[in-house]
C-alpha positions, -999 to 999 in steps of 0.1 A, spaced: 446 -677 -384 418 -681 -364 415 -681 -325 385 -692 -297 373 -663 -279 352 -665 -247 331 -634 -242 318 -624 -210 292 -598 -199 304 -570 -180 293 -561 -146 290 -527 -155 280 -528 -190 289 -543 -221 311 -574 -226 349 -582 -224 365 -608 -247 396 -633 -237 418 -649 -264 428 -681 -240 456 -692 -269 475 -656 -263 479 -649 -226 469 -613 -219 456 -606 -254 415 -591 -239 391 -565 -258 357 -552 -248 329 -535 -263 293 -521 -258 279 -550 -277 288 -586 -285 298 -572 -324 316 -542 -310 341 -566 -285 347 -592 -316 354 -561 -343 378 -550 -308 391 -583 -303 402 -589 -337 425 -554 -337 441 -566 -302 447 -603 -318 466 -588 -350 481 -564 -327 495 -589 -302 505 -612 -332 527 -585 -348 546 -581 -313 556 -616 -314 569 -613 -350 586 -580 -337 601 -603 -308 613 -635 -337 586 -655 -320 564 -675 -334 524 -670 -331 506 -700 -307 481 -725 -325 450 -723 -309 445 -754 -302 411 -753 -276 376 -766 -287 346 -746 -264 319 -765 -257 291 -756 -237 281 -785 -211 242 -784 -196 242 -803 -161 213 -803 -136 220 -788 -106 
Protein backbone atom coordinates (compact mmCIF):
# COMPACT_ATOMS: atom_id res chain seq x y z
CA UNK A 1 0.00 0.00 0.00
CA UNK A 2 1.16 3.34 -0.34
CA UNK A 3 0.13 6.51 1.60
CA UNK A 4 0.81 10.71 1.08
CA UNK A 5 2.91 12.05 3.73
CA UNK A 6 3.27 15.76 4.39
CA UNK A 7 6.60 16.59 6.02
CA UNK A 8 7.20 19.57 7.99
CA UNK A 9 10.25 21.20 9.41
CA UNK A 10 10.55 21.35 13.00
CA UNK A 11 10.89 24.42 15.00
CA UNK A 12 13.50 23.00 16.97
CA UNK A 13 15.22 20.83 14.60
CA UNK A 14 14.68 18.28 12.20
CA UNK A 15 11.28 17.42 10.55
CA UNK A 16 7.96 15.60 11.63
CA UNK A 17 5.90 13.65 9.10
CA UNK A 18 1.86 13.27 9.08
CA UNK A 19 0.07 10.37 7.40
CA UNK A 20 -3.38 12.52 6.73
CA UNK A 21 -5.14 8.92 5.52
CA UNK A 22 -4.46 7.44 9.23
CA UNK A 23 -5.46 9.90 11.97
CA UNK A 24 -2.72 10.08 14.52
CA UNK A 25 -0.27 7.87 12.64
CA UNK A 26 3.15 11.00 12.88
CA UNK A 27 7.09 10.19 12.77
CA UNK A 28 10.02 12.52 12.81
CA UNK A 29 13.54 12.49 12.23
CA UNK A 30 16.89 14.56 11.96
CA UNK A 31 16.65 14.58 8.27
CA UNK A 32 14.02 14.42 5.57
CA UNK A 33 15.35 10.34 4.91
CA UNK A 34 15.50 9.68 8.56
CA UNK A 35 11.42 10.89 9.14
CA UNK A 36 10.30 8.76 5.87
CA UNK A 37 12.61 5.45 7.01
CA UNK A 38 10.49 6.56 10.68
CA UNK A 39 7.32 7.10 9.05
CA UNK A 40 7.20 3.97 7.17
CA UNK A 41 7.78 1.75 10.71
CA UNK A 42 4.81 3.92 12.43
CA UNK A 43 2.59 3.30 9.04
CA UNK A 44 3.06 -0.71 9.24
CA UNK A 45 2.85 -0.38 12.86
CA UNK A 46 -0.55 1.50 12.90
CA UNK A 47 -1.79 -0.87 10.01
CA UNK A 48 -1.15 -4.08 12.04
CA UNK A 49 -3.33 -2.51 15.02
CA UNK A 50 -6.20 -2.22 12.75
CA UNK A 51 -5.81 -5.82 11.66
CA UNK A 52 -5.38 -6.65 15.47
CA UNK A 53 -8.87 -4.60 15.91
CA UNK A 54 -10.82 -6.73 12.49
CA UNK A 55 -10.57 -3.35 10.81
CA UNK A 56 -9.85 -2.65 7.70
CA UNK A 57 -6.78 -0.32 6.61
CA UNK A 58 -8.11 3.32 4.97
CA UNK A 59 -7.35 3.99 1.08
CA UNK A 60 -5.50 6.92 0.85
CA UNK A 61 -7.29 8.51 -1.34
CA UNK A 62 -5.57 12.47 -1.16
CA UNK A 63 -3.49 13.93 -4.20
CA UNK A 64 -0.88 16.92 -2.74
CA UNK A 65 -0.35 19.47 -4.88
CA UNK A 66 1.68 22.32 -4.31
CA UNK A 67 -0.25 25.66 -5.47
CA UNK A 68 2.16 29.08 -6.15
CA UNK A 69 -0.10 32.26 -5.66
CA UNK A 70 1.19 35.86 -5.53
CA UNK A 71 0.69 37.45 -2.60
Amino acid sequence: MEYSVVVHEADEGGFWVEVPALPGCYSQGESVDEALRNVREAISLYLETLRDEGKDAPNDEDVVFKVAVTA
